[in-house]
BAPAMI-683030 format. One record per residue (C-alpha): y, x, z. Coordinates in Angstrom, 2 decimals. Layout:
PT      c2      c1      c3
PT       Y       X       Z
...
//
This chain:
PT      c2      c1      c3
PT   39.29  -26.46   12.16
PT   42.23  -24.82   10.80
PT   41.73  -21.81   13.67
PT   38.56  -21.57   12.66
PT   39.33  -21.28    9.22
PT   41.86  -18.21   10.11
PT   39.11  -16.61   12.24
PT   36.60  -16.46    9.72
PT   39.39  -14.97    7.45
PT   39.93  -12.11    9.85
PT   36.61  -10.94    9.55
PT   37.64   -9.33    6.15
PT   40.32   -7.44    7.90
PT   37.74   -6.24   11.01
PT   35.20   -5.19    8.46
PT   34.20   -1.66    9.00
PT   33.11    0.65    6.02
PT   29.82    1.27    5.30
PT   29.65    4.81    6.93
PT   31.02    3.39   10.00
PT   28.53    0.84    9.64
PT   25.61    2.92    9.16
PT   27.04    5.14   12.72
PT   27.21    1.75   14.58
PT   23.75    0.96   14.18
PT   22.63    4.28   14.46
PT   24.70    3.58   17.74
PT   23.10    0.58   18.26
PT   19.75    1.96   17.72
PT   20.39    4.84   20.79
PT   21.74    2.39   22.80
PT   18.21    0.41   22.41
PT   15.90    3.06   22.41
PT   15.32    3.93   25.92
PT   15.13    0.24   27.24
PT   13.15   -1.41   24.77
PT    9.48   -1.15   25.90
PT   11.28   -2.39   29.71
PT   13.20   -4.95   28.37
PT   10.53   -6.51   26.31
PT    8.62   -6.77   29.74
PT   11.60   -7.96   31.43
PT   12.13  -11.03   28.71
PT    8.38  -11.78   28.84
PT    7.31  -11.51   24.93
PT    4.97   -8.71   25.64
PT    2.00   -8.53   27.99
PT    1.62   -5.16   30.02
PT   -1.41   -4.33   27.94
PT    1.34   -4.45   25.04
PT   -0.94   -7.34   23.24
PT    1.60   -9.47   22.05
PT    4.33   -8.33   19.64
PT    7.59  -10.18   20.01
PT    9.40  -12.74   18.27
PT   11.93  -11.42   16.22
PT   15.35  -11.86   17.10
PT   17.54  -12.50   13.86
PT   19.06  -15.65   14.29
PT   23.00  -15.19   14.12
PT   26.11  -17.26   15.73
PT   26.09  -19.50   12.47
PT   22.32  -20.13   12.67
PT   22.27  -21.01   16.16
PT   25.05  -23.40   15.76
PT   23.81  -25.12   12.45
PT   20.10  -24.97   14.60
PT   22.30  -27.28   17.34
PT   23.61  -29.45   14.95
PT   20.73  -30.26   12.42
PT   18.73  -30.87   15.38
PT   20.81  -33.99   16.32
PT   20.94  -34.81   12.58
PT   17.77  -35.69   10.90
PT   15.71  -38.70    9.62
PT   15.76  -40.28   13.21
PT   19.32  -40.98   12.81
PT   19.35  -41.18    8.93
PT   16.30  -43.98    9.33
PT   16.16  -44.63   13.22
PT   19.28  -46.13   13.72
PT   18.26  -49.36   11.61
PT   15.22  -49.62   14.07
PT   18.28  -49.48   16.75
PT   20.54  -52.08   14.80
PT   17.50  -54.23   14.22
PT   16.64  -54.28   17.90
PT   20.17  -54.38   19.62
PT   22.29  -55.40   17.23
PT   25.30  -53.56   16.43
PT   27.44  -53.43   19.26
PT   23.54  -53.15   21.62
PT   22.80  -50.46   19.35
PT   26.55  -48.51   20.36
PT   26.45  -49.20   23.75
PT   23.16  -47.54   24.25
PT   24.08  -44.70   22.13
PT   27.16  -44.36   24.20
PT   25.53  -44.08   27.57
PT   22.98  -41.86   26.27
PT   25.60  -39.39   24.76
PT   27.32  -38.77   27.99
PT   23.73  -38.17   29.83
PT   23.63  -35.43   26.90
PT   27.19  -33.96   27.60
PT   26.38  -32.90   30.95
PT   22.87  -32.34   30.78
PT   24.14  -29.78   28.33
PT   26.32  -28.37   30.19
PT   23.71  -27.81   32.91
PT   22.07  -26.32   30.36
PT   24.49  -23.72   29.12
PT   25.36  -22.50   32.38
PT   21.64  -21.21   33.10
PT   21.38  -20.44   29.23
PT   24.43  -17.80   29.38
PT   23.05  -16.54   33.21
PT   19.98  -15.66   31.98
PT   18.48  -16.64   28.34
PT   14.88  -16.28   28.15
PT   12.70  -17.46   25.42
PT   11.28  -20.07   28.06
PT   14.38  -21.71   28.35
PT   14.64  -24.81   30.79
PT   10.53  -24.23   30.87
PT   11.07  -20.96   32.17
PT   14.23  -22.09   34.44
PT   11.78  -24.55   36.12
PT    9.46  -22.47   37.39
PT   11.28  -19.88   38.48
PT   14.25  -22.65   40.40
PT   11.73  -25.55   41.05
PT    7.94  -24.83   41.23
PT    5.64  -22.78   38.67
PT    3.69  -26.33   38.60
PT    6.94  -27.92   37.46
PT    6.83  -24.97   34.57
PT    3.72  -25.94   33.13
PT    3.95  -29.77   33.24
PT    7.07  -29.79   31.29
PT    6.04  -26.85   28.49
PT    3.39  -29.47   27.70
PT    5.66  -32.38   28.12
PT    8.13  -30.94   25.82
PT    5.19  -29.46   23.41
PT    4.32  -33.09   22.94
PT    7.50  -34.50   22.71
PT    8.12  -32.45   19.52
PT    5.13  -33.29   18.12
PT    5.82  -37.07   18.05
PT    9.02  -36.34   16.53
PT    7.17  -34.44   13.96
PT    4.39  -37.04   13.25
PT    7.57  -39.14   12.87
PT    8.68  -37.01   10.22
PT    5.69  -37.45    8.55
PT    5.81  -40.79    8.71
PT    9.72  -41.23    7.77
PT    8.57  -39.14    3.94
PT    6.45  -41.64    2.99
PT    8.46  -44.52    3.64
PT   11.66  -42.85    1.57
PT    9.37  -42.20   -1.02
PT    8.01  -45.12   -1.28
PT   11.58  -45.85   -2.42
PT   11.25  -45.63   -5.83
PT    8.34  -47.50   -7.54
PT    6.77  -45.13   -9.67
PT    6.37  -42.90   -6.64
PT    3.83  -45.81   -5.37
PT    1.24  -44.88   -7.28
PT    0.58  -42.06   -5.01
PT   -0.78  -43.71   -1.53
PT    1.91  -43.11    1.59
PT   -0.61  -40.67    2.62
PT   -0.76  -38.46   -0.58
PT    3.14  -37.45    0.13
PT    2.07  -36.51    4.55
PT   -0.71  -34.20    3.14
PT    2.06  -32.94    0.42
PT    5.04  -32.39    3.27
PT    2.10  -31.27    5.62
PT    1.44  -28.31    4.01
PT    4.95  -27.46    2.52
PT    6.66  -27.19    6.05
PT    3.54  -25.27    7.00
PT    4.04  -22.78    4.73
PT    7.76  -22.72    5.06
PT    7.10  -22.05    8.84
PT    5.13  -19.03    7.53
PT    7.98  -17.08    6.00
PT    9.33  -16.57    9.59
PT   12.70  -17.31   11.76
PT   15.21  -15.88    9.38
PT   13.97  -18.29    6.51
PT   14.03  -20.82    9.39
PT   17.80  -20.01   10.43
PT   18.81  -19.57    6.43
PT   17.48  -22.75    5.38
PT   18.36  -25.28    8.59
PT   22.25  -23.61    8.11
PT   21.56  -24.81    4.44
PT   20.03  -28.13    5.13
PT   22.63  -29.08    8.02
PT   25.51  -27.99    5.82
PT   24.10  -30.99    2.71
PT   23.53  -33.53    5.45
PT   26.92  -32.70    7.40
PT   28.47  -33.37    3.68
PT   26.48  -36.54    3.26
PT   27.15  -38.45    6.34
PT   31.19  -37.37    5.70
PT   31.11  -39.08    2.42
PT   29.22  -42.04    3.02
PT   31.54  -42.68    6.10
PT   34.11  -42.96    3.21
PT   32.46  -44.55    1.27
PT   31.69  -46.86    4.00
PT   35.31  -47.62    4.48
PT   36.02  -48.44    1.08
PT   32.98  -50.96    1.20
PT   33.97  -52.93    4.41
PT   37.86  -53.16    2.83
PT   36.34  -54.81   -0.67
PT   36.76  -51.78   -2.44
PT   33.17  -51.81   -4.01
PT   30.76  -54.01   -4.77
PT   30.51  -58.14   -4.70
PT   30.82  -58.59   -1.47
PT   34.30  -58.28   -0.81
PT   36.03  -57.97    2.51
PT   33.08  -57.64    5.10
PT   35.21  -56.30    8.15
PT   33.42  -57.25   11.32
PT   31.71  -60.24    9.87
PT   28.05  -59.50   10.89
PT   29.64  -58.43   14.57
PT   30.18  -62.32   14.16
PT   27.50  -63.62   12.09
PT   24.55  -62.77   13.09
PT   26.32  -61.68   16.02
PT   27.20  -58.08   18.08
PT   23.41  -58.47   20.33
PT   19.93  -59.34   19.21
PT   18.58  -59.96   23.17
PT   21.11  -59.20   25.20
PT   20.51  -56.61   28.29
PT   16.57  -56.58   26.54
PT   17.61  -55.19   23.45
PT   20.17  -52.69   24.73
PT   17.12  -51.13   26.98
PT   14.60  -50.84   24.44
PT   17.39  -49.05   22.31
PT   18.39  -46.21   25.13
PT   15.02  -44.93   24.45
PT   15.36  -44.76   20.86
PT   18.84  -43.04   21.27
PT   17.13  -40.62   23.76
PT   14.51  -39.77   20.93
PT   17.47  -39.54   18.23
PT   19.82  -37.42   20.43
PT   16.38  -34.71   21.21
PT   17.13  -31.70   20.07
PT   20.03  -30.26   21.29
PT   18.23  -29.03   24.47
PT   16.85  -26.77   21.74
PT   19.56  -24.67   21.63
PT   18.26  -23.31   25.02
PT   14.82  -22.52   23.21
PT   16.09  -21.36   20.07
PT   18.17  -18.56   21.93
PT   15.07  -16.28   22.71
PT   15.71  -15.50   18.54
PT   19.28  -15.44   18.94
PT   20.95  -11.56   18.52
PT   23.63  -12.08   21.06
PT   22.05  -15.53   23.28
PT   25.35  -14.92   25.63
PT   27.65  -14.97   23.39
PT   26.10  -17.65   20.70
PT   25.10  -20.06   23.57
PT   28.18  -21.42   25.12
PT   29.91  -21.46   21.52
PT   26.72  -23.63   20.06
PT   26.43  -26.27   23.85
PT   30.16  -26.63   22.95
PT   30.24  -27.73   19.91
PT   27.12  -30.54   20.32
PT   29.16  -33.38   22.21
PT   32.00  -33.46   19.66
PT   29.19  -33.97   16.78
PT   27.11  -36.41   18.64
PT   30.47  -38.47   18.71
PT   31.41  -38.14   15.28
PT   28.18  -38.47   13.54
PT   25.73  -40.32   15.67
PT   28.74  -42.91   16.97
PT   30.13  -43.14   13.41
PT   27.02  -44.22   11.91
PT   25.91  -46.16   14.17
PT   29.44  -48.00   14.25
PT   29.67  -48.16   10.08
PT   25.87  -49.55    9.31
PT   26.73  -52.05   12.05
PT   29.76  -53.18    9.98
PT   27.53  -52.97    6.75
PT   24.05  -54.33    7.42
PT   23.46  -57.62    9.28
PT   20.99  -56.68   12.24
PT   18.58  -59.70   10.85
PT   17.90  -57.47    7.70
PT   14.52  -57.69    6.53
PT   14.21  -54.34    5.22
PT   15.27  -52.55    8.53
PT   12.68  -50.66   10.18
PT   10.91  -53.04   12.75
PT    7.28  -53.26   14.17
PT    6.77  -56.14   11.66
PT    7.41  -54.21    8.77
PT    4.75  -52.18    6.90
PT    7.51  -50.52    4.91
PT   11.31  -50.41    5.51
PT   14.19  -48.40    3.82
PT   16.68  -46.21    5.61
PT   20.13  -48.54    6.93
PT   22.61  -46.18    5.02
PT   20.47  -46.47    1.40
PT   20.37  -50.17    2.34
PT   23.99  -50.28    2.66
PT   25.00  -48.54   -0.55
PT   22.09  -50.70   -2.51
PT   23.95  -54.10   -1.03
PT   27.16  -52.75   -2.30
PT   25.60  -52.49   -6.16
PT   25.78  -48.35   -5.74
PT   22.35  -48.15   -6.83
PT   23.31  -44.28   -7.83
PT   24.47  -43.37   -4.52
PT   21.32  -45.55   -3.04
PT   19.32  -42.97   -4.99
PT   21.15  -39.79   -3.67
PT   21.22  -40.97   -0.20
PT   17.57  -41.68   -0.08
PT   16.97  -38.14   -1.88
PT   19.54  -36.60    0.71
PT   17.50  -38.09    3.78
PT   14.25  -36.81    2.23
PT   15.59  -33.44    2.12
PT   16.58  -34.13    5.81
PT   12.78  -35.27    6.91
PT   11.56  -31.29    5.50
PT   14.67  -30.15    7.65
PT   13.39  -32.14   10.68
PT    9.67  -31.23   10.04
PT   10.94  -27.55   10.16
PT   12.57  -28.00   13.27
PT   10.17  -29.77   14.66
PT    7.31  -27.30   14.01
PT    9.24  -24.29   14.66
PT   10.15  -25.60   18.24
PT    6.19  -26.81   19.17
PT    5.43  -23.73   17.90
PT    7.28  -21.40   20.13
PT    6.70  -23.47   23.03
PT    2.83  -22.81   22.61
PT    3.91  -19.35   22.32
PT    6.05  -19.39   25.72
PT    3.24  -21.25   27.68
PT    0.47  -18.67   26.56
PT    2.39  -15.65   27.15
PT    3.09  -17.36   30.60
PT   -0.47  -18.03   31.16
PT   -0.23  -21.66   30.58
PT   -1.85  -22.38   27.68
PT   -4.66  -20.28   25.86
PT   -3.80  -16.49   25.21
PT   -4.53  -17.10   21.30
PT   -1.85  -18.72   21.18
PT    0.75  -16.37   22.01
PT    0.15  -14.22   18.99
PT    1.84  -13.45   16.19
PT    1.78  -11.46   12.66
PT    3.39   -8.74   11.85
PT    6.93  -10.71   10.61
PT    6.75  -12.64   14.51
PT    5.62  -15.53   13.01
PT    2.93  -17.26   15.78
PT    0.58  -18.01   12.98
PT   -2.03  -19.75   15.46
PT    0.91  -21.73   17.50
PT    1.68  -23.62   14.02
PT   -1.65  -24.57   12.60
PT   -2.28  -25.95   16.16
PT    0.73  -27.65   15.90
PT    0.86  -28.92   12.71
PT   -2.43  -30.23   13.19
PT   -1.10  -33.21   15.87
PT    1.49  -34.01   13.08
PT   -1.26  -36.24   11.49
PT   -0.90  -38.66   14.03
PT    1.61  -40.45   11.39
PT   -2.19  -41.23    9.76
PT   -2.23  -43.72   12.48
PT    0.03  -45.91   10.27
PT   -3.47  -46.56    8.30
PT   -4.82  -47.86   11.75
PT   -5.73  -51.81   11.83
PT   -2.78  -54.23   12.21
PT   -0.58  -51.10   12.29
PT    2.29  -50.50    9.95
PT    5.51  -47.83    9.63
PT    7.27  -49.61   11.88
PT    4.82  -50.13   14.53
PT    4.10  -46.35   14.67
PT    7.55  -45.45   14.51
PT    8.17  -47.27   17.54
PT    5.22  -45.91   19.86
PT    6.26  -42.36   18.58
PT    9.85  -43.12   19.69
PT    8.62  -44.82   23.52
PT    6.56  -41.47   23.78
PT    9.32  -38.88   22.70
PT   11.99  -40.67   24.60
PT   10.27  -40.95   27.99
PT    9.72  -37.19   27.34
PT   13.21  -36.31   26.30
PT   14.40  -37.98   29.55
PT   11.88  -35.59   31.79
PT   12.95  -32.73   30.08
PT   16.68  -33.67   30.33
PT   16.08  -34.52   34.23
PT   14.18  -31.52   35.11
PT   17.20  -29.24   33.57
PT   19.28  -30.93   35.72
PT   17.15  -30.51   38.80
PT   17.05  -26.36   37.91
PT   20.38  -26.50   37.89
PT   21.02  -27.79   40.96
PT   18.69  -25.84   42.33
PT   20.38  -22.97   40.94
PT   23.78  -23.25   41.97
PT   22.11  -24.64   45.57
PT   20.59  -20.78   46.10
PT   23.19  -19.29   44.12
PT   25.46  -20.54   47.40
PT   22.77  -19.74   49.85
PT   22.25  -15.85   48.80
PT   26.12  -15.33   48.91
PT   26.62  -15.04   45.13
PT   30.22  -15.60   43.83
PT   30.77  -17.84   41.05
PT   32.43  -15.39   39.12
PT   29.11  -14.30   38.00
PT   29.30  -17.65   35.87
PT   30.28  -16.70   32.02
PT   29.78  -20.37   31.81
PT   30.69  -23.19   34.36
PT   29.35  -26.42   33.57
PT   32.03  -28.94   33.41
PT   32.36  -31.39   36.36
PT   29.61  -29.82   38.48
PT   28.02  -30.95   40.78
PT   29.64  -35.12   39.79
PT   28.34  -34.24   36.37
PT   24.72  -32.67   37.21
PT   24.02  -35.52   39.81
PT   24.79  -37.78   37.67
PT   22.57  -36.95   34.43
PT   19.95  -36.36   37.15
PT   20.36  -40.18   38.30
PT   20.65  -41.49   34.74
PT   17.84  -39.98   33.42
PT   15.61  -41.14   36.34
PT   16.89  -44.69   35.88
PT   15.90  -44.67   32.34
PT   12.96  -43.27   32.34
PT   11.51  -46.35   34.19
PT   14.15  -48.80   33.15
PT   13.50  -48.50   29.37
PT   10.17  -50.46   29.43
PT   10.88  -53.14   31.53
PT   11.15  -55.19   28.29
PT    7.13  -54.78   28.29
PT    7.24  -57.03   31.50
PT    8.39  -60.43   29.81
PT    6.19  -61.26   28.34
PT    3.88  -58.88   29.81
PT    2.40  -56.62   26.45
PT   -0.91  -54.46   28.22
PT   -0.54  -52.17   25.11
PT    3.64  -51.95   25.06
PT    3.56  -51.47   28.87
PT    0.88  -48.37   28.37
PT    2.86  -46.48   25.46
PT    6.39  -47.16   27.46
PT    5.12  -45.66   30.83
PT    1.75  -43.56   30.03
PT    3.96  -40.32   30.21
PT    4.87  -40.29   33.33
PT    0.90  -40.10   35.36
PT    0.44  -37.24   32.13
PT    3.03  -35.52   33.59
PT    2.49  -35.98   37.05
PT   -1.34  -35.08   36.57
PT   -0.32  -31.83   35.30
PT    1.86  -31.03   38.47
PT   -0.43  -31.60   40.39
PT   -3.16  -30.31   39.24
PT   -2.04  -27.38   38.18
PT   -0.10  -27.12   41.82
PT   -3.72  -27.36   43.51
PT   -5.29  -25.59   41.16
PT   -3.42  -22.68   41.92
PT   -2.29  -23.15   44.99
PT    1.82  -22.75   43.82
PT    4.68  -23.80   45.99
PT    8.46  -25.18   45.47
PT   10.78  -21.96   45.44
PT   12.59  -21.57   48.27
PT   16.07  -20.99   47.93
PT   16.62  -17.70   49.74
PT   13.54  -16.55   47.48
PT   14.80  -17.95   44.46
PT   15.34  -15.01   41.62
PT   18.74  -14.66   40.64
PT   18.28  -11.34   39.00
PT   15.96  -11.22   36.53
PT   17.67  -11.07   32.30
PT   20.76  -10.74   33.85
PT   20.52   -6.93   32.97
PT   20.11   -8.24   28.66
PT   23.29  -10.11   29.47
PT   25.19   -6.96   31.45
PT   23.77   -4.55   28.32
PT   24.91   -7.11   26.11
PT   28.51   -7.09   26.84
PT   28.37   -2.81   26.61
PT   27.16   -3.38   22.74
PT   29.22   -6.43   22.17
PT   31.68   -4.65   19.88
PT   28.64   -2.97   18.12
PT   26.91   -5.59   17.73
PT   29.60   -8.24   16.30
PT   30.67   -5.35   13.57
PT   26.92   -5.49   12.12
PT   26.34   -9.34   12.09
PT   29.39   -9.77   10.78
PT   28.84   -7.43    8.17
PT   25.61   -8.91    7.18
PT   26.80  -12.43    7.30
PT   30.21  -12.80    5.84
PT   31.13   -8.71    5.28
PT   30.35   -8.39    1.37
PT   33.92   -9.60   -0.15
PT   31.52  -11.98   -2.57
PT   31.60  -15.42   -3.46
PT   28.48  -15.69   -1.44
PT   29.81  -14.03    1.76
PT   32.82  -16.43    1.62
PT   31.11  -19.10    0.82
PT   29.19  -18.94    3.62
PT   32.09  -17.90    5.92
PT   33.75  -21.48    4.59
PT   30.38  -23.59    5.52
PT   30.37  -21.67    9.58
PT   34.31  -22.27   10.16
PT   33.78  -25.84    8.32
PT   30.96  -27.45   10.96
PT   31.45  -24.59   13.76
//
């Protein structure tokens, strides 16, 4: 951190004036001018008839990397992890998360190796047609379309529990608040992907701060430092015990940490927006495993220590209503203030999430229409690059939270058929990057291509790739084997229905029109590596302007935000 720190300091001293500004981007701007119209071909966010404008690409280093992080820290952790600890118990609910995390690592760092080759807006959508099969393209675009739209109906559903909070916000039905938060991270959607990048560095920043001081606080709770409990220690590791059903509840909890850990594939999509994708990519996939350890380990370790897994107000599929683990923590400790901040905090998170969550279904609509796999309208967008019809489409699906109203349904029952469905997604997605990247490397070999192509190397290759490939197979049919005894018709359906969805889209879009698995020898290697090669020539150019816009201004502002990069970064 302290490097960091000193970094962000130097920017002062690299600061050009503003004349010297004003010649760089004039610079910039000549160095742009003759390859824009083929470049924008070349990256795919224009069609040859010039129909489509492009998305705008203003996100800078410190939004990407506060995109990364906020995308593993939302509402699924903040509420989802008492659905975990309810389920596995504590030390169930760590083991899972565990294994899951290092699937993550090296998917990731499959990821970032074809993300710093060649970033497209596709991403890993984009990576699979062109390494795997077109087929393979399309079936995952909608695969990962969907998965974010669970997530987001979750979101929907995690507001009006956490409102529901306080009793004087009851007199407003649970759906009142989805239709409020409906249209609120619609319209923030609409102000376009600076707003986005502004207010997720924001948002990230308060719930980076959050988690931090409630691990402290935490501490000081489990030691008898406050409240009536006194020492806790690992008493409920005891009493009720470390596992609720053994092997049982540590599978149906890998999917749930699958569903919680979504997200930081995102990276890969969000770099399309990014000003310098080679450069912000590798720094961002870098950072992810250190803060899936800290925060998503931590909290799963400290609400373990906190909250008996036999609480009645965790979230469960018997529960209509249920209350996040760390605002049930801090209430059991007599911290009835900080119970009301923490809730507030994770309600701030759930219009963080919904952001995410909308921006990314959004812009995968966008990718699959410009690519031909999904309607045209879709692939437009207003004047600011915000894909206007993508959204509303979008948004629209987010109602399935409404489903909560259903018969015999409840919060908890929804939340855990949204989870089944986004985590048998997440581990497609997650195995299909893998299989690119094998692929990848596999022709990369075969057309004589040296590896010091490779700005990026993924760590452990191929061990590493092989084995997220293998683990993310196994789970995807492993984690609803719990539907088997005793046998659940309905359980079994949401836990597997996925994977025929999936494979009926391969297929028939493979028939349909008559594609074929790439052949190695055939395999394009070439394509956005010239973005990346003119990158590098502007590199100096184009670091001097962002980090005159972000941190140059010798403000309070431009330092303060200089402090909250070099703090998370």
């Amino acid at each position: 951190m302290a490097s960091t720190s000193s970094s962000s300091a130097s920017y002062y001293k690299l600061l050009p004036s503003r004349p010297m500004a004003s010649s760089t981007r004039r610079l910039s701007s000549e160095l742009n001018k003759d390859d824009l119209e083929r470049e924008e071909e070349l990256s795919g966010e224009v069609s040859e008839t010039g129909e489509f404008k492009p998305l705008e690409r203003r996100l800078a280093s410190r939004h990407l990397i506060m995109i990364a992080i906020g995308g593993i820290i939302g509402p699924g952790l903040l509420v989802g992890s008492g659905n975990a600890l309810a389920t596995a118990g504590p030390g169930g609910a760590l083991i899972a998360f565990i294994v899951v995390a290092f699937i993550v690592f090296f998917t990731m760092q499959s990821l970032g190796e074809l993300t710093t080759y060649a970033p497209v807006s596709g991403s890993f959508t984009t990576y699979a047609g062109r390494y795997i099969d077109p087929a393979v393209s399309f079936a995952l675009g909608w695969n990962y379309w969907w998965l974010w739209i669970t997530v987001l109906a979750n979101e929907y559903n995690n507001v009006s529990l956490l409102i529901w909070y306080w009793p004087q916000a009851q007199a407003l039905p649970e759906g009142g608040y989805i239709a409020i938060f409906f249209f609120v991270v619609l319209g923030f959607s609409f102000l376009g992907v600076r707003a986005y990048g502004e207010a997720e560095f924001w948002l990230t920043l308060i719930k980076v701060i959050a988690i931090f001081i409630f691990f402290i606080v935490a501490i000081i709770i489990d030691t008898g430092g406050i409240g009536s409990q006194g020492y806790i220690g690992a008493r409920y590791w005891s009493e009720p015990g470390a596992f609720t059903d053994g092997l049982k509840g540590v599978a149906s909890v890998f999917v749930v940490a699958a569903t919680l850990y979504a997200g930081c594939e995102s990276v890969g999509v969000v770099a399309g927006e990014s000003r310098t994708p080679a450069k912000d990519v590798p720094r961002a996939i870098r950072s992810i495993f250190a803060r899936v350890v800290f925060f998503y380990w931590g909290s799963v370790f400290f609400i373990g220590l906190l909250i008996p897994y036999n609480n009645d107000q965790l979230l469960n599929a018997a529960n209509k209503a249920s209350l996040s683990p760390f605002t049930i923590a801090l209430q059991a400790a007599g911290i009835k203030v900080g119970a009301d901040v923490m809730n507030a905090v994770i309600i701030v998170t759930v219009l963080s999430a919904g952001n995410s969550s909308l921006y990314l279904t959004s812009r995968i609509l966008v990718g699959l229409a410009r690519e031909g796999r999904a309607p045209r309208w879709m692939g437009h967008t207003n004047k600011r690059g915000v894909p206007w019809p993508a959204l509303i489409f979008s948004n629209i699906f987010g109602l399935l939270a409404l489903l909560k109203y259903a018969k015999g349904s409840g919060s908890g029952k929804v939340f855990g058929y949204l989870m089944n469905l986004s985590g048998v997604s997440t581990f497609i997605v997650w195995g299909s990057i893998c299989i690119s990247h094998i692929r990848f490397r596999r022709a990369f070999k075969k057309q004589g291509r040296s590896l010091d192509e490779l700005d990026f190397k993924a760590f452990l290759y191929p061990y590493g790739a092989y084995f997220a490939l293998g683990a993310n197979i196994f789970l995807i049919f492993f984690q609803g084997f719990t539907t088997l005894a005793p046998f659940s018709a309905v359980d079994f359906v949401v836990a597997y229905i996925i994977i025929p969805v999936f494979l009926i889209l391969f297929v028939g879009w493979k028939f349909y029109h008559k594609t074929r698995f790439v052949r190695l020898e055939e395999m394009d290697l070439d394509s956005d590596r010239r973005q990346v090669e003119r990158e590098r020539d502007e590199q100096g150019i184009i670091d001097q302007e962002v980090e005159e816009e972000e941190y140059g201004k010798k403000t309070a502002w431009g330092k303060t935000k200089a402090w909250a990069s070099a703090v998370v970064a």
